[in-house]
N, C-alpha and C positions, 0 to 999 in steps of 0.2 A: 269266558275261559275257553281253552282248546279245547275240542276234540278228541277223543282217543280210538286206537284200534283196539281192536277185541286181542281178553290174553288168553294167549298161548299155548301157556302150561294146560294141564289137567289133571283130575285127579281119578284113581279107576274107580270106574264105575259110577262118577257124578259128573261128567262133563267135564267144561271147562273153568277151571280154578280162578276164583274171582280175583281182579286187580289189584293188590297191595296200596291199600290208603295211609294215609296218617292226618290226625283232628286234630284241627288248631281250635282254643278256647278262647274267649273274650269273654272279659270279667267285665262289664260297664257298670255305671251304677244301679239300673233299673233293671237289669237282665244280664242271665249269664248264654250268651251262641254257642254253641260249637256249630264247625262247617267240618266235614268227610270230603279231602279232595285226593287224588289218585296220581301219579309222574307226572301229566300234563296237564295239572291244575283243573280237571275236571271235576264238579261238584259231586258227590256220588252220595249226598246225606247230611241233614240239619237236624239241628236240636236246639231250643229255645224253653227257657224257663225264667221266670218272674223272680226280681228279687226283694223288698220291700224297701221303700224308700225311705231315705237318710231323713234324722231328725235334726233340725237346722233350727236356730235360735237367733236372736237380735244381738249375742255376747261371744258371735263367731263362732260357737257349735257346730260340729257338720259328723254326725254317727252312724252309725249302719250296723245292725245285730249281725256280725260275722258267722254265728254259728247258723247263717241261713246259707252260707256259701257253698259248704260241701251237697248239703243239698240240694241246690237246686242245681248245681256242675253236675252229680248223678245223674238230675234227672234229665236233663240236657243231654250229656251224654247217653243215656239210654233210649232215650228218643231217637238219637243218630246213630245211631250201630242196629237197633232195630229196624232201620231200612237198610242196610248191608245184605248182597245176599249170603253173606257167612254168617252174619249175625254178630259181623264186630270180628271177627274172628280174622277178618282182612288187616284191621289196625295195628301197623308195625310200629309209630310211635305218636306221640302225643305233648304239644306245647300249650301252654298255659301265658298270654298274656291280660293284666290287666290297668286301671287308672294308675299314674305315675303318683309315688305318694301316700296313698293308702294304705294302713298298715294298722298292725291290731296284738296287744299284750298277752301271751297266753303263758302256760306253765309247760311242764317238761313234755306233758302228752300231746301238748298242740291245742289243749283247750281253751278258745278265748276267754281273758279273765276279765275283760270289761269290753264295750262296745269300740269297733274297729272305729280309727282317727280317719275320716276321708281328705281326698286331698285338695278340698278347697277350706279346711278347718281354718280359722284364724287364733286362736283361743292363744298359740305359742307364737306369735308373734315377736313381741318382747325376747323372749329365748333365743328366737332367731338371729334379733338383732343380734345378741351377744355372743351368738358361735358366729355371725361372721366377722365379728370384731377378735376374737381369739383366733380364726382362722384366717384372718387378713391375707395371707402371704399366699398360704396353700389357696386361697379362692381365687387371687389372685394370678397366679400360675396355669391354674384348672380354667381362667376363664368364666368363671361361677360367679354369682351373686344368691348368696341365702336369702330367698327370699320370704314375707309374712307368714305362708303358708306352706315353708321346706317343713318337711316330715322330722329333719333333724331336732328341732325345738319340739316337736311334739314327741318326739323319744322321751324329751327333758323335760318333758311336762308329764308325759307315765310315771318319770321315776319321782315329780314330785308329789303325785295323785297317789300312786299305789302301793303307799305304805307299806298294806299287808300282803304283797305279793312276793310268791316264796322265790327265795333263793334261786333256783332253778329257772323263774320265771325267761321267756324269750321274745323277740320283739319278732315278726313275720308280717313280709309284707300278703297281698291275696294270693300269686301263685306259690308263695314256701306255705300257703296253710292248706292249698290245697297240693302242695306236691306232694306233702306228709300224710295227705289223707288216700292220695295213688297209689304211695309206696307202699306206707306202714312206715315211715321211718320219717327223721329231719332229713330234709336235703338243703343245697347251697342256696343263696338265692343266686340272681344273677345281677352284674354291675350296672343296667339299664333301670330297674327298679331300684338299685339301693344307689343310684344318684341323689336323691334329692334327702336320701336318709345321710348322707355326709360321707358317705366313699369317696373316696381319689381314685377312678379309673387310673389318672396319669402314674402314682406313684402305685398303682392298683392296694391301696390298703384303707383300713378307717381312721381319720382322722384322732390318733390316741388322747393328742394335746388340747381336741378339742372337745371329747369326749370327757374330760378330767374335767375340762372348766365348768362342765354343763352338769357336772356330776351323773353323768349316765356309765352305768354298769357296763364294762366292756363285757362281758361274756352276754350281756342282752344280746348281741348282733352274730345273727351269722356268718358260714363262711360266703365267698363270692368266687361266683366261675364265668367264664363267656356266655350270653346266651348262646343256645345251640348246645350246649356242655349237655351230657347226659345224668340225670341227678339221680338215675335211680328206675328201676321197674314196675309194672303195677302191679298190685299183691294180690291175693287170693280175696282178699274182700272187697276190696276196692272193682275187683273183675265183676265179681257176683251181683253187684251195686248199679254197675255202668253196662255193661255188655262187653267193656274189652276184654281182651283177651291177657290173661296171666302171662307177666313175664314181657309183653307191651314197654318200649322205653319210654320213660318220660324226660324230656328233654326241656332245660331253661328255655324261658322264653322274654319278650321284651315289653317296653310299655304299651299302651295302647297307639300313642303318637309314632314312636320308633317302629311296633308293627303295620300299621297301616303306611308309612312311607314306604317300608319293602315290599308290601301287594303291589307298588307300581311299579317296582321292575328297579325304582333307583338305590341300586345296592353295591354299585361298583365307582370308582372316583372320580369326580368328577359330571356325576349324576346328581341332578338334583328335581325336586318335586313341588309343585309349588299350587297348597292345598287352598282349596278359596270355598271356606264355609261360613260359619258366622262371621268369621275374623280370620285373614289371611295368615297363613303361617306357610314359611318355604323353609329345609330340609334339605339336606346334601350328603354326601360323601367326601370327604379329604383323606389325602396318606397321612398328613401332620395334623397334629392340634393347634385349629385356629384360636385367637384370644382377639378379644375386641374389645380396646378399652372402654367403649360406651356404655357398653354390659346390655346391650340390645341384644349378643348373639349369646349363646353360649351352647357346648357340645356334651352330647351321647357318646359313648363309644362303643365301635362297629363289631359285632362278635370276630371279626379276623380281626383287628387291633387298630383298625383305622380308627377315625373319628368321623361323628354325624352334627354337622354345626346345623343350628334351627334360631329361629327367630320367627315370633308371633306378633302381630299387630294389632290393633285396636280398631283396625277399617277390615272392613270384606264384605260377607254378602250380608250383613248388618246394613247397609247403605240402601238394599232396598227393602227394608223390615215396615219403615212405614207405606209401602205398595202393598194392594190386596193382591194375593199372589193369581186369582185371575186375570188382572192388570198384564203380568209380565209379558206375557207372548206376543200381545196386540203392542205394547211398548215395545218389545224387542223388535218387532216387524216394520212400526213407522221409525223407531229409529236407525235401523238397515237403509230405508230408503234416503234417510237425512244425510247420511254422512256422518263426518267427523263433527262434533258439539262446534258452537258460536260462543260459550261459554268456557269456563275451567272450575272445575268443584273439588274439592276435599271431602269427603263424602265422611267424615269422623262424625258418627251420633253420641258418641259420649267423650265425657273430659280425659284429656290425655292420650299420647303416643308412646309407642313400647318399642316398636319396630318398623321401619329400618333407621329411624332416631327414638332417641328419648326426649319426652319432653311431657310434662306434667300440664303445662298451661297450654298446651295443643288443641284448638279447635275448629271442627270444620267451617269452612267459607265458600262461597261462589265468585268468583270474578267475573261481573258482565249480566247482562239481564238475559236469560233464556228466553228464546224465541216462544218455544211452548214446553207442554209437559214432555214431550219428547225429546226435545230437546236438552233438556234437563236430566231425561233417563240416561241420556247417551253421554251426557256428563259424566253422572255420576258414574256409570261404567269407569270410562275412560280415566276416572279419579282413581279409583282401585289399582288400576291398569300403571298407572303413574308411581303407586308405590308399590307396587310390584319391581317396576323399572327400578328406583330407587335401591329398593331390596339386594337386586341383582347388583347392581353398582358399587353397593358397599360390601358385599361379599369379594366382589371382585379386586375393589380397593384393600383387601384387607392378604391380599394375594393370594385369592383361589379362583382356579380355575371352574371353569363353568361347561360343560360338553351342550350342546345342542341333540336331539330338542330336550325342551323342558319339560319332563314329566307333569301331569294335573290330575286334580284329583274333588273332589268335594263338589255340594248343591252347583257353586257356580259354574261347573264349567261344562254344566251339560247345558248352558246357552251359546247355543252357534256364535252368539254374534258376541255374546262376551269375549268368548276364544277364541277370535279375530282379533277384535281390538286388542288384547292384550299380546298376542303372537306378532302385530303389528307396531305396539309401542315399543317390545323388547326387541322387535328384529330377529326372532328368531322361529322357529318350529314350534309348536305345545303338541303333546303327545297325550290325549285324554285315556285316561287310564279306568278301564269299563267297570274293575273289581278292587278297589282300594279298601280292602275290608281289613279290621282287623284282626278275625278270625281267620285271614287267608293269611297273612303276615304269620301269626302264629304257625301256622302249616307248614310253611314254607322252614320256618326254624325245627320242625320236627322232619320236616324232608330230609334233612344236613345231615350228610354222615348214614342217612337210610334210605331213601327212595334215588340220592343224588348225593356225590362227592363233594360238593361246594355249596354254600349259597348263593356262589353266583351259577351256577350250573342251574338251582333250583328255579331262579327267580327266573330262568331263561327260558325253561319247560313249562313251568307253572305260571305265568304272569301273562295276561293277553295284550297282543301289543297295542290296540287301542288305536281307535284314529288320532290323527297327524293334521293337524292346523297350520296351515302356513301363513307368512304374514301376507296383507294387503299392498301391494306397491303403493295403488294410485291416491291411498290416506296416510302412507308416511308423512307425505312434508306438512299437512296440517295436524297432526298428530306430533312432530315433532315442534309445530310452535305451540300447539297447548300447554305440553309436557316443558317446554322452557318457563313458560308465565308460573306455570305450577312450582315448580321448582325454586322462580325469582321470589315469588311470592312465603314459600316456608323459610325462606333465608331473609326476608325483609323483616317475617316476624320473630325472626331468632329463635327459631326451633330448630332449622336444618345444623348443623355445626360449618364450620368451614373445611372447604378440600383440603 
């Protein structure tokens, strides 16, 4: 993160007036962050707290006691404002991002009335199918595919679990329970979280028609605003609780995926990020709503009204999960010396591709005997690297533009030499991105409108530019006939579609 100069102001008789921050939250599952950053995305305070982990079952179960939530955001928060030198008393506003999906039944006070649905629950499956079958048209349009584990079927599985829940009852995803618990009051959610709960960002409403089929309570669901919207201020208890200061805005905030692309700065169109952790996923910016009949992509929408198209793969840095991670450096070293691979690999460790094809009977393969294990590593690199390219091509085919460079982010790409190869299969710049958090993404959303006029303004001040990878000339051209074999070969076995 930047740097900053010392502020300015003062107040009499105590110096000088400490810098105006604002705390972005991340709700994960294990832990809830706050990060304290200041105008120039300077860190100035952390706060970590434990949250108990979800109870998972062989019958797609996946729970988590919600009423562990506000507490440990307290105490997370109080942690971070007690290293403030105001003692919190600096925080101008405060976002709240957390897992896309997760959501939790409570009554008119906020109080969970059964254990929160996480969002890798499968249990609504079935449901699912049948709101995308009632929603055909509208998914259609939106670009969407309901998929086993949308939060939508599990709305429709509360209401046919929760018989005795009153009247009043309301459906909240993790930051409307705790934005209720900052205020004192309901606030909206915002349209980033209530994606996968069956909002139409495009028509910006909740699907009524399919809401009926599924028999879910319309008055379950709350209102929706832009993240970045202001939902409300922090109350007298909620201060007392945390260290903020009363009267603190609290500001929507977005998912965890959507927050952590904004930490890298791609927030304007034509920007994209292209995150390589377990499993590759790239992220962008467009003015329009992209739609891809494959239903590999599909989009967010941008708190200014854009749209954020993402697509996640089933390859990334899973490729090299069977390497002891002391292996990698010494592998990354002799394969620096090798060159471009002798080989071509698909480096897919389990059944099925998601993105930049779909294809259920997708497996990985080697063409060609690897010289050695090095040889092999620099493959499998290069394989990633491949559907990267890929990625890129089908965004591009689908008529978006792409700015250079390529924002990055995740485990992989803090290997030098991955981040060649891959700046040199795509031919363009990779810009490694040093804070892709997304407690900093949250920040950034509570910057908007208080520390800075825009979020592009914020992401500008606040975002470190990160170094700059440029491609390799003199491994292009065997890099481009890898990257051909790769390609002839996922169209020979009828997974790739045709141009």
């Amino acid at each position: 993160m930047h740097s900053t100069t010392p502020a300015t102001g003062t107040r009499p008789g105590t110096g000088p007036a400490p810098s105006p921050v604002v705390a972005g939250i991340d709700v994960a599952t294990a832990a809830v962050r706050v990060l304290c950053v200041d105008a120039h995305g300077t860190a100035r305070a952390e706060g970590r707290a434990e949250l108990p982990p979800p109870v998972r079952d062989g019958e797609g179960r996946s729970e988590q006691d919600a009423s562990f939530w506000w507490p440990a955001t307290a105490r997370a928060l109080r942690q971070a404002t007690g290293q403030l030198p105001a003692r919190g008393a600096e925080v101008s506003a405060v976002a709240v991002s957390a897992t896309s999906g997760t959501l939790v039944l409570t009554d008119a006070d906020g109080t969970p009335l059964a254990p929160a649905s996480m969002y890798d629950d499968r249990r609504a499956a079935g449901l699912n199918a049948r709101a995308q079958e009632a929603g055909a048209a509208r998914w259609r349009a939106l670009g969407l595919t309901v998929g086993p584990t949308a939060a939508l079927g599990r709305v429709a599985w509360y209401a046919r679990h929760a018989s005795g829940a009153p009247r009043a009852a309301r459906i909240a995803h993790t930051p409307d329970l705790l934005g209720r618990a900052l205020t004192g009051a309901p606030i909206a959610t915002d349209w980033s979280h209530a994606l996968k709960t069956g909002y139409d960002p495009r028509a910006q409403e909740w699907p009524a028609d399919v809401l009926d089929a599924l028999a879910i309570p319309r008055h379950w669901l709350p209102p929706v605003q832009p993240p970045g919207t202001t939902g409300g201020t922090v109350c007298a208890e909620a201060a007392a609780e945390t260290g903020l200061p009363q009267g603190c805005e609290v500001r929507l905030g977005m998912t965890d995926g959507c927050a952590g692309q904004l930490a890298t700065g791609a927030v304007s169109p034509g920007q994209f990020v292209g995150v390589l952790g377990t499993t590759y996923v790239l992220k962008g910016v467009t003015r329009d709503l992209v739609t891809d009949p494959s239903g590999a992509l599909y989009s967010h929408r941008h708190p200014n009204g854009w749209w954020l198209p993402g697509g996640a793969s089933s390859t990334g840095g899973e490729a090299l999960a069977h390497r002891a991670p002391g292996q990698l450096a010494a592998l990354d070293a002799s394969a620096a010396e090798r060159g471009p691979a002798t080989c071509v690999s698909y480096p897919l460790r389990r059944a099925g591709e998601r993105f930049p094809f779909v294809s259920g009977a997708a497996r990985g393969f080697t063409l060609g005997t690897p010289a050695d294990d090095a040889d092999l590593h620099r493959a499998d690199l290069e394989g990633v690297a491949f559907l990267e390219r890929l990625a890129l091509e089908r965004i591009r085919a689908l008529g978006v533009p792409v700015s250079a460079p390529l924002h990055t982010a995740g485990g992989g790409s803090r290997s030098p030499l991955w981040t060649r190869v891959r700046a040199t299969t795509l031919g363009i710049p990779l810009r490694v991105a040093p804070h892709a958090e997304t407690a900093l993404g949250a920040a950034l959303l509570a910057a908007t409108g208080t520390l800075h006029p825009s979020l592009e303004e914020a992401a500008r001040h606040m975002t470190a530019a990160g170094q700059t990878v440029d491609p390799v000339p003199g491994e292009k051209p065997a890099l481009e006939e890898n990257y051909g074999r790769f390609v002839t070969e996922l169209a020979r076995r009828g997974w790739l579609p045709a141009a």
